[in-house]
Backbone of each chain as ProteinMPNN parsed JSONL, in Angstrom:
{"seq_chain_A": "XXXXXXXXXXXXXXXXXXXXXXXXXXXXXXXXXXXXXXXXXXXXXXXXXXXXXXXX", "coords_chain_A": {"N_chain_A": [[-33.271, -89.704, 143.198], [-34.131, -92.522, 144.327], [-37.391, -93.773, 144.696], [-40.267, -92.402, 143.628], [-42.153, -89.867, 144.406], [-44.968, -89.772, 146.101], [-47.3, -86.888, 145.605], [-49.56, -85.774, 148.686], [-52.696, -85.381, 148.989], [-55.186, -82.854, 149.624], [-57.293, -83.612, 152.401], [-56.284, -86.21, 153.713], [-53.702, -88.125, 154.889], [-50.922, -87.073, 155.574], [-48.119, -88.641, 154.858], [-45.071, -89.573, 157.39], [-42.703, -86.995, 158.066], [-39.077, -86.445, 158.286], [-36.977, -82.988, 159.377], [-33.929, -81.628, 158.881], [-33.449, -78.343, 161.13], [-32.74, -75.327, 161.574], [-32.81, -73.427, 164.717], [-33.379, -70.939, 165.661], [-34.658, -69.64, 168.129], [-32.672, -71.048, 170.255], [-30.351, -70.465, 169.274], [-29.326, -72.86, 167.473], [-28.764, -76.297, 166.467], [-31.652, -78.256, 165.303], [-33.711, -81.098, 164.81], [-36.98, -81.848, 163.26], [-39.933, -84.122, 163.448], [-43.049, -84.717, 161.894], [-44.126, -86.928, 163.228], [-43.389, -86.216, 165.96], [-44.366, -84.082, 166.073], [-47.324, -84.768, 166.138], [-47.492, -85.626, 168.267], [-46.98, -84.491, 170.175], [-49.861, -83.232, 170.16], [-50.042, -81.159, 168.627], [-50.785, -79.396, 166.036], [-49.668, -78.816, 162.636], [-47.672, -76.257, 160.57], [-46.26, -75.892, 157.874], [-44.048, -73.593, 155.432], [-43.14, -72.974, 153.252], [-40.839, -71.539, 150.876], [-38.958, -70.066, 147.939], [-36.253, -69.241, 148.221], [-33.054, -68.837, 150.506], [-31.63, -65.499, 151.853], [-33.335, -63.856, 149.938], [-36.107, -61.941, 148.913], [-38.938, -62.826, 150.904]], "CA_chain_A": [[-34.375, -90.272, 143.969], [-34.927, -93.995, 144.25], [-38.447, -94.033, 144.514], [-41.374, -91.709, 143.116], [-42.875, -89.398, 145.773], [-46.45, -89.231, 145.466], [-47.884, -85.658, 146.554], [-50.212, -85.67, 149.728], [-53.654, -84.48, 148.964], [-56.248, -82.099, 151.072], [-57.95, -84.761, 153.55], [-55.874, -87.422, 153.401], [-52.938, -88.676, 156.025], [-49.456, -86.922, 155.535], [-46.668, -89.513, 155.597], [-44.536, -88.753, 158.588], [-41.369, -86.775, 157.714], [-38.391, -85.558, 159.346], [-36.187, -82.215, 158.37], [-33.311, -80.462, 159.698], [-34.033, -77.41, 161.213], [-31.917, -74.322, 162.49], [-33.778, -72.869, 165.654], [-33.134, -69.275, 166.091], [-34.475, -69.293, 169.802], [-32.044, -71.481, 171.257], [-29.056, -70.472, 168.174], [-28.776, -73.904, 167.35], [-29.535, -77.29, 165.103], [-32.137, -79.589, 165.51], [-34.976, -81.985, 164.065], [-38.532, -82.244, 163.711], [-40.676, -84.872, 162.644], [-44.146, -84.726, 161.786], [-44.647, -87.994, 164.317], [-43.243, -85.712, 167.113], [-44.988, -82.795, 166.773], [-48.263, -84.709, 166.411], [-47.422, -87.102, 169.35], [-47.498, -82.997, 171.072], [-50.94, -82.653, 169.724], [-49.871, -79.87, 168.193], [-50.889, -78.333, 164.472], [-48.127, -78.475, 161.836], [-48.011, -75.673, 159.237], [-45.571, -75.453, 157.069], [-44.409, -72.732, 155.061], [-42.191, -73.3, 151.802], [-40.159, -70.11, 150.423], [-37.698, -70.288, 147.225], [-34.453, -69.607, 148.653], [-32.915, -68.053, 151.639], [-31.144, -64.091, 151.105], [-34.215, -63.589, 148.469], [-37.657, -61.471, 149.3], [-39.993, -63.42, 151.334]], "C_chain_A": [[-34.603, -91.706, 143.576], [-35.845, -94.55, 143.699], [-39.631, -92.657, 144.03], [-42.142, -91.375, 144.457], [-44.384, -89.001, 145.514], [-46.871, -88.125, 146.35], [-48.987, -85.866, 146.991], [-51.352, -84.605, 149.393], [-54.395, -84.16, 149.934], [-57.063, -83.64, 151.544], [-57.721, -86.166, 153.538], [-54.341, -87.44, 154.102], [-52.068, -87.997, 155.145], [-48.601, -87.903, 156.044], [-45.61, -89.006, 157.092], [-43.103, -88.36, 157.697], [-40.55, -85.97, 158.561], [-37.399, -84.367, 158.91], [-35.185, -81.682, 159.135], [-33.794, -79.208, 160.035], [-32.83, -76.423, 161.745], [-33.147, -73.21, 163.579], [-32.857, -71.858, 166.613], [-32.97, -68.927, 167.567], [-33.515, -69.915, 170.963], [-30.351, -70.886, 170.349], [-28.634, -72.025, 167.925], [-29.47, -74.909, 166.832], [-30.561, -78.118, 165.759], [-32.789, -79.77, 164.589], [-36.374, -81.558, 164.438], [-39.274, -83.092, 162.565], [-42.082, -84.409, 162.999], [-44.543, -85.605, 162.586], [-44.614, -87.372, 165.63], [-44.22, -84.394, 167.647], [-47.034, -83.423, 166.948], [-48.33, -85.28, 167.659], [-47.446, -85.441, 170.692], [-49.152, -82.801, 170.842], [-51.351, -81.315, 169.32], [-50.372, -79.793, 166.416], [-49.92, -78.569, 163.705], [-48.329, -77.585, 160.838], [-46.557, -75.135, 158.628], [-45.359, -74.645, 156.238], [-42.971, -72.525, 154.244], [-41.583, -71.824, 151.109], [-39.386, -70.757, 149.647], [-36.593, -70.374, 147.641], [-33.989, -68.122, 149.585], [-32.065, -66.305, 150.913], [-31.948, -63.429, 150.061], [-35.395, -62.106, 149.656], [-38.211, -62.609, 149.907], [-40.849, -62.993, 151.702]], "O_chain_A": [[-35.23, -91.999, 142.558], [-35.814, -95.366, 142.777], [-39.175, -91.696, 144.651], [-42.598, -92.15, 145.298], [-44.801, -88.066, 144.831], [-46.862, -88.229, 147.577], [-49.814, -86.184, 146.136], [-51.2, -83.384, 149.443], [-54.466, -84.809, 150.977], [-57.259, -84.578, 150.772], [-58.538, -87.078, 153.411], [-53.7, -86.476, 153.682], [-52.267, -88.177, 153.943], [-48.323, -88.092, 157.228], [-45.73, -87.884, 157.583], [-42.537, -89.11, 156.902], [-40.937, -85.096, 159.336], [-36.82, -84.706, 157.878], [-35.566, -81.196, 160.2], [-34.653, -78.791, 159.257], [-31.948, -76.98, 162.398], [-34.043, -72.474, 163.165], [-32.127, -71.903, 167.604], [-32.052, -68.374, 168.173], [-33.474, -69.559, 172.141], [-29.298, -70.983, 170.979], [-27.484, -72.324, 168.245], [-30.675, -74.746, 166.639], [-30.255, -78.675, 166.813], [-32.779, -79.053, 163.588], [-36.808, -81.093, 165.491], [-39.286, -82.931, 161.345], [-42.365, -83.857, 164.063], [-45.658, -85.257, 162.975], [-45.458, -87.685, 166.471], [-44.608, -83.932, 168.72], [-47.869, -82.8, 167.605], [-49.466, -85.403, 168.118], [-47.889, -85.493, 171.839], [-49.625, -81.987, 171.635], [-52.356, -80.626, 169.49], [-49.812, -80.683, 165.776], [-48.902, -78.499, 164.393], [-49.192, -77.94, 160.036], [-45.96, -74.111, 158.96], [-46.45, -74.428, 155.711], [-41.953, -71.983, 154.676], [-42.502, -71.024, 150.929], [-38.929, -71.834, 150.032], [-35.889, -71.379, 147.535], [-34.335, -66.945, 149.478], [-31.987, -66.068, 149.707], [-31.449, -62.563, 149.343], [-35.24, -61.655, 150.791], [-37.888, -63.626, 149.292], [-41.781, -63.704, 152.077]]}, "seq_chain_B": "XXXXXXXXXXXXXXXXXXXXXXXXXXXXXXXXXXXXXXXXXXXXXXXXXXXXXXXXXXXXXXXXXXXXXXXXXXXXXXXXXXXXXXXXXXXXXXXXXXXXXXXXXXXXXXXXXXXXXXXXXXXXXXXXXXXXXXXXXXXXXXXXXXXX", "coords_chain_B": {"N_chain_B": [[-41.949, -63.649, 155.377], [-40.86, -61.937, 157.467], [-43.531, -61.061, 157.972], [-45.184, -63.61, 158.844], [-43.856, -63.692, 161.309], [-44.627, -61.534, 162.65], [-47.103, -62.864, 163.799], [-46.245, -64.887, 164.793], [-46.351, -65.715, 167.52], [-48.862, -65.904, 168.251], [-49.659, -68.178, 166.742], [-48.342, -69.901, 167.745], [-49.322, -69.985, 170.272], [-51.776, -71.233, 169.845], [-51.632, -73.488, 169.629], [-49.905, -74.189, 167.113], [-47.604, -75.833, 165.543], [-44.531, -74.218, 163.7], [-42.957, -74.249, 161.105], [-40.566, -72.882, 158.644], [-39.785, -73.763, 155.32], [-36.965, -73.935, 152.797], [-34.978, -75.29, 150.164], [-32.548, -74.598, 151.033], [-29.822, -75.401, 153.144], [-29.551, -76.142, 156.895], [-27.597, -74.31, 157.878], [-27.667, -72.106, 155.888], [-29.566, -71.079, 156.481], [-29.12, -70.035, 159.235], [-27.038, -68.481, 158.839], [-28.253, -66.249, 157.227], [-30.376, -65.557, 158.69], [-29.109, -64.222, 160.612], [-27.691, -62.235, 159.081], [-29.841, -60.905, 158.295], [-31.85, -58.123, 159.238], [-34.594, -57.995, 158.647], [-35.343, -60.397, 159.499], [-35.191, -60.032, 162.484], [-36.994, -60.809, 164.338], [-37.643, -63.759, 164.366], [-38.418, -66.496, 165.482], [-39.496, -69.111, 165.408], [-38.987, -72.602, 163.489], [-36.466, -73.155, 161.397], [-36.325, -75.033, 158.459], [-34.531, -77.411, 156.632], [-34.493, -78.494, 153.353], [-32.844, -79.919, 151.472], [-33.009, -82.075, 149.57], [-35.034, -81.31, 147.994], [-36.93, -83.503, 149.143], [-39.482, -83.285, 150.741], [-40.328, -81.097, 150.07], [-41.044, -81.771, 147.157], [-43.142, -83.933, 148.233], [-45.26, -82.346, 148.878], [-46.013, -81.141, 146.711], [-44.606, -78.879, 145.507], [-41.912, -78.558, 144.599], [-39.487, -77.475, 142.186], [-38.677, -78.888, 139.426], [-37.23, -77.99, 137.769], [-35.851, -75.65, 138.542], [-34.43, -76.724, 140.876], [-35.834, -75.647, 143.442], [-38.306, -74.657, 145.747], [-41.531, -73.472, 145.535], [-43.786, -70.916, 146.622], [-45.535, -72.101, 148.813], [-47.976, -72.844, 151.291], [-49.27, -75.193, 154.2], [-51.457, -76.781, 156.329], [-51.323, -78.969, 158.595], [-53.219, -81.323, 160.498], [-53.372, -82.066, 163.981], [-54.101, -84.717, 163.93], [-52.628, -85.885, 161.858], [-53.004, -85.161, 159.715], [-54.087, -83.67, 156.116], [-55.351, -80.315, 155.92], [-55.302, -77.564, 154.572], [-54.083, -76.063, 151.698], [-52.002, -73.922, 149.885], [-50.796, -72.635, 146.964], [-47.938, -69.88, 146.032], [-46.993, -68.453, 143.005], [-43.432, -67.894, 142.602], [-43.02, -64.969, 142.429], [-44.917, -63.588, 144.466], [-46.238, -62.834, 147.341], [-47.838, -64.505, 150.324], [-50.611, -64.194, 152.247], [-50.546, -63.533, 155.264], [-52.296, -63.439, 157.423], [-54.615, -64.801, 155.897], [-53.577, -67.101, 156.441], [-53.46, -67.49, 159.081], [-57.074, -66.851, 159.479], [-57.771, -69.61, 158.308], [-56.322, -70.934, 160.115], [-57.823, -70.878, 162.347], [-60.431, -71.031, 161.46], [-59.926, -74.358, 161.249], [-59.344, -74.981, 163.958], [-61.688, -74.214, 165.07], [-63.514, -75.811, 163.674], [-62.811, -78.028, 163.83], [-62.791, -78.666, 166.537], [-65.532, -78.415, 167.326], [-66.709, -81.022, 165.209], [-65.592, -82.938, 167.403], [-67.621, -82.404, 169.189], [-69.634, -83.632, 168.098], [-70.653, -81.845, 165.427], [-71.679, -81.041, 162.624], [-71.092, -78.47, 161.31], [-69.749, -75.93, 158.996], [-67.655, -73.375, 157.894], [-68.388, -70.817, 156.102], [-67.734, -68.639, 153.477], [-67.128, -66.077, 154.146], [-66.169, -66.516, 156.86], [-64.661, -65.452, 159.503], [-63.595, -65.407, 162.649], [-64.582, -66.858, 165.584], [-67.81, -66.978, 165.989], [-68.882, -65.996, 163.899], [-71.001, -66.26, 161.346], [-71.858, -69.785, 160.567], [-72.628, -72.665, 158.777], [-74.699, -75.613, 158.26], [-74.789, -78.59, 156.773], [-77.279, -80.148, 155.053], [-81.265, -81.184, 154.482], [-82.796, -78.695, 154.213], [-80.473, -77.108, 153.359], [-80.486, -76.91, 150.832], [-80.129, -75.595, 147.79], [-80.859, -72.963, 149.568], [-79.007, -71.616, 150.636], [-78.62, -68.834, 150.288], [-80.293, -67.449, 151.644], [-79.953, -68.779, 154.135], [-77.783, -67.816, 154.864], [-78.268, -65.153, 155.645], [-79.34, -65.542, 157.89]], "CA_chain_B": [[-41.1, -64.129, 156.659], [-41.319, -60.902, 158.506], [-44.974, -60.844, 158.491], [-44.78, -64.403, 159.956], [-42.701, -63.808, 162.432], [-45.425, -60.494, 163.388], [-47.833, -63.093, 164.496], [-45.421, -66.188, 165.052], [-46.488, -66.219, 169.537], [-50.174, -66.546, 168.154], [-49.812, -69.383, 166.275], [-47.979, -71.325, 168.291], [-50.048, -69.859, 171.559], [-52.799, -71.464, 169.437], [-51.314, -75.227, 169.766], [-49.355, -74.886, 166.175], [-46.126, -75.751, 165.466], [-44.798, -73.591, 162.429], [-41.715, -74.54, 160.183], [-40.166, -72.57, 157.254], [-38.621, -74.495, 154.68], [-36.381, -74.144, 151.741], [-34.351, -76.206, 149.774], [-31.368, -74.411, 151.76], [-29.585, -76.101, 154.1], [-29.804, -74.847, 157.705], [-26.105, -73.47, 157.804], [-27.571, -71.34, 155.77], [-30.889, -70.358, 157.508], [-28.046, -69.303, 160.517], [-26.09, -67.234, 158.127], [-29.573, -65.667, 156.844], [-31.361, -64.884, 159.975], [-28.101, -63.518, 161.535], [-27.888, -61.402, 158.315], [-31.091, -59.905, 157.22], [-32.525, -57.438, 159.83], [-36.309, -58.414, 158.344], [-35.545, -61.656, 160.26], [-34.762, -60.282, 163.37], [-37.741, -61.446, 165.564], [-37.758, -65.001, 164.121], [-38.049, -67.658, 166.647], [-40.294, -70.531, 164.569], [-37.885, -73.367, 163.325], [-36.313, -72.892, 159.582], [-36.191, -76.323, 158.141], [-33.464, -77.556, 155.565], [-34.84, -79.839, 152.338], [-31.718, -79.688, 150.382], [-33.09, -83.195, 148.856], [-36.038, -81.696, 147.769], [-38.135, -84.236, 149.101], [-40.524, -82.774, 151.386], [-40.854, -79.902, 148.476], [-41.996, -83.378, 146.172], [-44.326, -84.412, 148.808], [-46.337, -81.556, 149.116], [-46.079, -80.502, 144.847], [-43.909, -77.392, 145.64], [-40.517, -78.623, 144.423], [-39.607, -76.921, 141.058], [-37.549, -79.682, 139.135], [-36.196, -77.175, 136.789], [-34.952, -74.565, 139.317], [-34.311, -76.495, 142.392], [-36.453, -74.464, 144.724], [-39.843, -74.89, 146.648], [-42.563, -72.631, 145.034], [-44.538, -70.503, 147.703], [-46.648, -73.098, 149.505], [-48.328, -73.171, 152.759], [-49.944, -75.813, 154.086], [-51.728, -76.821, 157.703], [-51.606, -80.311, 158.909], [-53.913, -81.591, 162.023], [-52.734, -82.956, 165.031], [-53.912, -86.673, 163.364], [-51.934, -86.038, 160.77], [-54.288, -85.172, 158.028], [-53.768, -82.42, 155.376], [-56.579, -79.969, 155.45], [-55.163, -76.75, 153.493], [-52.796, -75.911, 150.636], [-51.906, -72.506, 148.955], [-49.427, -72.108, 146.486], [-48.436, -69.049, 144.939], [-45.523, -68.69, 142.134], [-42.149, -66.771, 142.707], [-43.439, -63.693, 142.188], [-46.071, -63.028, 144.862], [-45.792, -63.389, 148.579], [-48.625, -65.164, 150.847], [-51.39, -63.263, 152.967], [-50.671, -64.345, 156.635], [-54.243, -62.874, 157.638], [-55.451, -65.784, 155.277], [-53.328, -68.475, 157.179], [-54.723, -66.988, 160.432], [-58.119, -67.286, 159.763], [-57.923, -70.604, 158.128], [-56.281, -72.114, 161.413], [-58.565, -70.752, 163.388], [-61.274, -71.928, 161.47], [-59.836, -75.457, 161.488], [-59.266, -75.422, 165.253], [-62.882, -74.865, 165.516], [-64.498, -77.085, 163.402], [-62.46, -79.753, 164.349], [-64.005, -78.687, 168.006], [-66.919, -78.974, 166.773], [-66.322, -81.823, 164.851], [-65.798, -83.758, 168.209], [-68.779, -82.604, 170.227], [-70.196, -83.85, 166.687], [-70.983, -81.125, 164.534], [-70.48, -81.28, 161.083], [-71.325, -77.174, 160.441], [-68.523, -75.819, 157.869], [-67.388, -72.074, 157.797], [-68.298, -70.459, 154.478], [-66.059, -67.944, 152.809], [-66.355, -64.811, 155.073], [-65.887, -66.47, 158.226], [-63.08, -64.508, 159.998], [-63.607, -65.452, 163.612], [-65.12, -67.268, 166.098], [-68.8, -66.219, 166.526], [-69.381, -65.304, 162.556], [-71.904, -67.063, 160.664], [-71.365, -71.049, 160.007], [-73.763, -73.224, 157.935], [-74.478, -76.955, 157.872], [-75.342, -79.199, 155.151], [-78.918, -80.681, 155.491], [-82.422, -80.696, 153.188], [-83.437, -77.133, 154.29], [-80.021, -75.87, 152.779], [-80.269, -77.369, 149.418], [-81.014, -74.203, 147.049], [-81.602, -71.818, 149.99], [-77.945, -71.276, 151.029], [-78.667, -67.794, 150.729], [-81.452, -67.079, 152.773], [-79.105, -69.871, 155.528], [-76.247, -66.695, 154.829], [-78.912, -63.868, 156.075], [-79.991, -65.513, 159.151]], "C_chain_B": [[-41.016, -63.169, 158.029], [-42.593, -61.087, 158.929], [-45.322, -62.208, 159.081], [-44.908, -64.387, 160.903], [-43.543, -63.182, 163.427], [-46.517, -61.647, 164.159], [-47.576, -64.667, 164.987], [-46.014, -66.43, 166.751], [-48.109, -66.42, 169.357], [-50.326, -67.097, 168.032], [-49.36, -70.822, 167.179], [-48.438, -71.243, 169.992], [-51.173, -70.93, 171.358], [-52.696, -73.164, 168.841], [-50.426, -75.362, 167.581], [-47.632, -74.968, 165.781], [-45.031, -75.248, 163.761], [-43.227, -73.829, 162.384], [-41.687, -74.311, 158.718], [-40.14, -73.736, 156.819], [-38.437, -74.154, 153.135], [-35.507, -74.828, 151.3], [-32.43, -76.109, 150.393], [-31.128, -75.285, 152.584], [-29.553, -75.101, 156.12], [-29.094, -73.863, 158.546], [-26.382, -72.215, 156.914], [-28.843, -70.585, 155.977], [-30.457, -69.671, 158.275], [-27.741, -68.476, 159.687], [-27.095, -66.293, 157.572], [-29.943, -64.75, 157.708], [-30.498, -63.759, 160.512], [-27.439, -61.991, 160.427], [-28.889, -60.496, 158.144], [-32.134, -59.66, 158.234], [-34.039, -57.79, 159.873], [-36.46, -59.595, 159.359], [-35.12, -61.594, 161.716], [-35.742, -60.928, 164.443], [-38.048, -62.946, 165.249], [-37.752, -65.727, 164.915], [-38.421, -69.289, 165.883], [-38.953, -71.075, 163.969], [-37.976, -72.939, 162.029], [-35.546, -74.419, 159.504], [-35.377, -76.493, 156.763], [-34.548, -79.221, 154.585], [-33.787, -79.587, 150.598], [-32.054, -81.152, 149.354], [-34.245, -82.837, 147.718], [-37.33, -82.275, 147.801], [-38.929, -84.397, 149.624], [-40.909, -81.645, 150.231], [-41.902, -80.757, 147.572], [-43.073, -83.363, 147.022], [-45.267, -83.546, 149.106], [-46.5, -80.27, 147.422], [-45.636, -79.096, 144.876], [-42.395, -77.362, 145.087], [-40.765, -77.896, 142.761], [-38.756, -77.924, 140.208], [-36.698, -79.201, 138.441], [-35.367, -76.2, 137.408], [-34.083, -75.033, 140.521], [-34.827, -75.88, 143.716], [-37.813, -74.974, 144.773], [-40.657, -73.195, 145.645], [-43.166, -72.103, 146.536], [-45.661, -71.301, 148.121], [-47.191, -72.838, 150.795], [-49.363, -74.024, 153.021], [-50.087, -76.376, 156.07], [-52.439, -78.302, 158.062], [-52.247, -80.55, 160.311], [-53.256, -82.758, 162.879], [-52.777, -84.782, 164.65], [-53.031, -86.519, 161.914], [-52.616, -85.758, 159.25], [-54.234, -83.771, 157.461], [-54.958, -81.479, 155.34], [-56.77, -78.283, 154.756], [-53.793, -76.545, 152.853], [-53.171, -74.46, 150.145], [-50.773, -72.291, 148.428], [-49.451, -71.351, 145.782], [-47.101, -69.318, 144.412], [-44.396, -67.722, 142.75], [-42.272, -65.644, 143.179], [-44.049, -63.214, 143.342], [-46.021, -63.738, 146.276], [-47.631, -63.514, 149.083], [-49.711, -63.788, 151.992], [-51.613, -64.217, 154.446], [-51.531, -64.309, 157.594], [-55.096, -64.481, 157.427], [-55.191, -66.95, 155.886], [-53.74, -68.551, 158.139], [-55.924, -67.806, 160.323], [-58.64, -68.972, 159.059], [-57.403, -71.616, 159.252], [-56.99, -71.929, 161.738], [-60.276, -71.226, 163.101], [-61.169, -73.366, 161.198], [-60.074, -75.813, 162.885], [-60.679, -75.239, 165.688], [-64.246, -75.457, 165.184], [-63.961, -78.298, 163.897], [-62.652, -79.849, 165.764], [-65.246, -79.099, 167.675], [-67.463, -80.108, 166.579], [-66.974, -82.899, 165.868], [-66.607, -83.832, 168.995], [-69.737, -82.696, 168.837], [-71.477, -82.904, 165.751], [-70.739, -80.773, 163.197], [-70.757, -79.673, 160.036], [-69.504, -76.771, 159.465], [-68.611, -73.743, 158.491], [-67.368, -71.75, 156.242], [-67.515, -69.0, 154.898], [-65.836, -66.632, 153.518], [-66.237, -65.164, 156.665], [-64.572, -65.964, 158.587], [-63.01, -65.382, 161.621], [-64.925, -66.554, 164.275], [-66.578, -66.56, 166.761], [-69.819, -65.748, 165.672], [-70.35, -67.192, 162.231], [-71.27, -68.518, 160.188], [-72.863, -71.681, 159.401], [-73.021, -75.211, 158.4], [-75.308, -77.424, 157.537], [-76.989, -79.898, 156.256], [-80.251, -80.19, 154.388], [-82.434, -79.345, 153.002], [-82.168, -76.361, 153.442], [-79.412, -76.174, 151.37], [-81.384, -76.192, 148.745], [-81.402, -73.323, 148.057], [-80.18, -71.258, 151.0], [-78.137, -69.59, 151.459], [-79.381, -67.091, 151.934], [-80.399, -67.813, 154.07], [-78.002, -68.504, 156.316], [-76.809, -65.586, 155.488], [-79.467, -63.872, 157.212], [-79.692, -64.64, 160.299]], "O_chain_B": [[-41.079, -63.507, 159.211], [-42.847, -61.266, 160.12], [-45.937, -61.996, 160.127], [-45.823, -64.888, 161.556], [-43.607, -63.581, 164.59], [-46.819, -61.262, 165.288], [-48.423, -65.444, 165.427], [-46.032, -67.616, 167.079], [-48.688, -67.055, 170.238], [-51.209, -67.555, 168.756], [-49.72, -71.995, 167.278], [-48.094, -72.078, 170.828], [-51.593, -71.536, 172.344], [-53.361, -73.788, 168.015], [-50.443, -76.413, 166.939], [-46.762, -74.098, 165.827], [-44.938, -76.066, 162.845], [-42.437, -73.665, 163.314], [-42.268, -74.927, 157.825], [-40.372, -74.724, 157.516], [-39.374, -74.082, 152.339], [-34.877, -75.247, 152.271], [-31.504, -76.917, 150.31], [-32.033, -76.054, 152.911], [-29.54, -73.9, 156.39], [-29.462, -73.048, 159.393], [-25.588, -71.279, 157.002], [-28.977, -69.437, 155.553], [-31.014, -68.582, 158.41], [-28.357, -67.422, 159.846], [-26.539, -65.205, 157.426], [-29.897, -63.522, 157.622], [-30.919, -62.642, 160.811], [-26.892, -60.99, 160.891], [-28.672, -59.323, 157.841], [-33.093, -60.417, 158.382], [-34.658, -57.871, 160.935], [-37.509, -59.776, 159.976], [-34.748, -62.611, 162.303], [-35.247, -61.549, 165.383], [-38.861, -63.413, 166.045], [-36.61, -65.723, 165.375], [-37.717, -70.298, 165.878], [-37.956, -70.358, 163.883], [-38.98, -72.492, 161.475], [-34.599, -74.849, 160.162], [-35.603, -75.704, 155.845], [-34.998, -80.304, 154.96], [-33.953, -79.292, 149.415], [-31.324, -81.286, 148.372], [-34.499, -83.593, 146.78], [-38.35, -82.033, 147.156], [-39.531, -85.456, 149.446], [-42.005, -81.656, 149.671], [-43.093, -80.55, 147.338], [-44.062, -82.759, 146.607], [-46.25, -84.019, 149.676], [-46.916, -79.125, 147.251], [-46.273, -78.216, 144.297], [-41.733, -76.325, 145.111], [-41.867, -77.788, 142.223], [-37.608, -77.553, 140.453], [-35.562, -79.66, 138.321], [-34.28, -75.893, 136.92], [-33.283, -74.313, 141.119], [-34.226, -75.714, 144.778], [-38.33, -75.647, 143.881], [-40.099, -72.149, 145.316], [-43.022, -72.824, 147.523], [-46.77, -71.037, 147.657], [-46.246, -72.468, 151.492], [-50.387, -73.902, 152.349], [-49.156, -76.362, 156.875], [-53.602, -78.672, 157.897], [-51.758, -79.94, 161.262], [-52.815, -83.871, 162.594], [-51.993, -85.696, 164.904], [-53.067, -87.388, 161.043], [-52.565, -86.193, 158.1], [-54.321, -82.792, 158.201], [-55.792, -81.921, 154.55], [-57.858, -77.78, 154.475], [-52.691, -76.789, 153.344], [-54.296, -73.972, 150.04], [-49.803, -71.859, 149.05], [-50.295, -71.327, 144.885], [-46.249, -70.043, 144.925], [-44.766, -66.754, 143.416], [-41.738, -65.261, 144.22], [-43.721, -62.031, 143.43], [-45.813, -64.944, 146.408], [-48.529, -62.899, 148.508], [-49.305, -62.667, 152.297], [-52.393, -65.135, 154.7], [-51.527, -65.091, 158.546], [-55.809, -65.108, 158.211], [-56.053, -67.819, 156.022], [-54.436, -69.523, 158.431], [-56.062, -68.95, 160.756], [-59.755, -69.427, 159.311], [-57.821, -72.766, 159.389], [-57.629, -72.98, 161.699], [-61.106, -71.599, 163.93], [-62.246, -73.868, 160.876], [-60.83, -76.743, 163.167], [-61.058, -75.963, 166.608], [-65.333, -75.602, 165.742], [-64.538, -79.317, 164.277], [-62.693, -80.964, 166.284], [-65.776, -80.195, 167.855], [-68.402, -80.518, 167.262], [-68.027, -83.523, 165.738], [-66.751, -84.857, 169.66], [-70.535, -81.787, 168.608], [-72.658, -83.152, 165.511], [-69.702, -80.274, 162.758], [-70.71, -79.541, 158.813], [-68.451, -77.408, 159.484], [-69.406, -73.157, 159.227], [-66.62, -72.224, 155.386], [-67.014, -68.504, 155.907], [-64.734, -66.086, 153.576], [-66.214, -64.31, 157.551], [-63.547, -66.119, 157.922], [-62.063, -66.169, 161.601], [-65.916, -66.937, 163.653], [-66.575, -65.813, 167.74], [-70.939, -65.318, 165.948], [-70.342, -68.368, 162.596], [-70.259, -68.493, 159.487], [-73.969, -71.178, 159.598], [-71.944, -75.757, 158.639], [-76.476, -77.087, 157.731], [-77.41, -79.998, 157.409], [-80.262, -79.176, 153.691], [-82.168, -78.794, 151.934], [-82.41, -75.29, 152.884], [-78.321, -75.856, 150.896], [-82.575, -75.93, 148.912], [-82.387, -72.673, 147.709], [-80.373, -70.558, 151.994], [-77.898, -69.129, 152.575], [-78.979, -66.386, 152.859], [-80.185, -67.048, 155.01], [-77.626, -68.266, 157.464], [-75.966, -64.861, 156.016], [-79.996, -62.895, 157.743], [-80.351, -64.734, 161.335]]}, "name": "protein", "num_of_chains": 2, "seq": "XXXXXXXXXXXXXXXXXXXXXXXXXXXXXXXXXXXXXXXXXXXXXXXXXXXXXXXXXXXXXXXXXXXXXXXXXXXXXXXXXXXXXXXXXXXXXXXXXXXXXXXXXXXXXXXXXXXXXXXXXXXXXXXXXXXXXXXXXXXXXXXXXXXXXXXXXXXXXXXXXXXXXXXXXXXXXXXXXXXXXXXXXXXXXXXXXXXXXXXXXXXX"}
């Protein structure tokens, strides 16, 4: 890492970020940024898990 | 991830846009989903942070393991963070609890804009249950505010 990521506290602007994604409903890759989905006026909730083949 | 998934057409009926993520990549989210029966009704996107650095930005990365800790967290359409829950390894999330915490975001921040600044205290479940807001009368008499 380059630079030092400072963690995003409760009531206070999330940087915009973008992630790969694999999307089940179409079988296939894309993106999403946090700029796009708000520019939907949509919600974002994320939802962090250890590692795939595990319990979730 | 199953239990998710059980109320995955609510959430996103309910204007939100919901994305796993683990430090996997999402070659192997495909090889996952298409594996492990639990994941068969999945539709919500599974997001790859093989860098880590969405894990960093929201204090879920583990630097010693490589892996995201159990986090969830619900950002508003302006972009603004307004809950976090992380649990450790061990202990999976109560998707009840993420429920009723959107739903009481989506309607204070209604509220909000036809300018109301009431709050939802701790047994609000639904739209309709008891809300409180700050003001003289509910300094020291919270309770009595809770029995109305």
């Amino acid at each position: 890492m380059s630079e030092e990521i400072t963690q995003v506290k409760i009531g206070q602007p999330v940087p915009d970020f973008e992630l790969a994604v694999y999307e089940p409903e179409n079988h296939g890759f894309g993106k999403r940024s946090l700029a796009d989905i708000k520019k939907e006026g949509k919600w974002t909730i994320l939802f962090f898990y250890p590692a795939d083949f595990t319990f979730v | 991830m199953a239990a998710l998934a059980e109320q995955q057409d609510r959430f996103a009926k309910m204007g939100a846009e919901l994305i796993t993520v683990s430090t996997d990549t999402e070659f192997v989210h495909l090889a996952w989903k298409r594996d492990e029966k639990e994941l068969a009704d999945v539709k919500y996107a599974m997001g790859a942070d093989p860098t880590g650095n969405l894990s960093r930005l929201f204090g879920v990365y583990d630097e010693n393991t490589g892996l995201a800790l159990r986090g969830a967290f619900i950002i508003s359409p302006e972009g603004v963070l307004f809950n976090s829950e992380v649990n450790f390894y061990n202990m999976g999330r109560n998707i009840d609890e993420l429920m009723r915490k959107f739903k009481a975001n989506l309607y204070l921040s209604r509220k909000a804009k036809e300018g109301s600044d009431e709050g939802c205290p701790s047994k609000w479940k639904d739209e309709g249950d008891k809300t409180l807001r700050p003001g003289p009368e509910m300094v020291g008499r919270v309770h009595e505010a809770l029995q109305d």
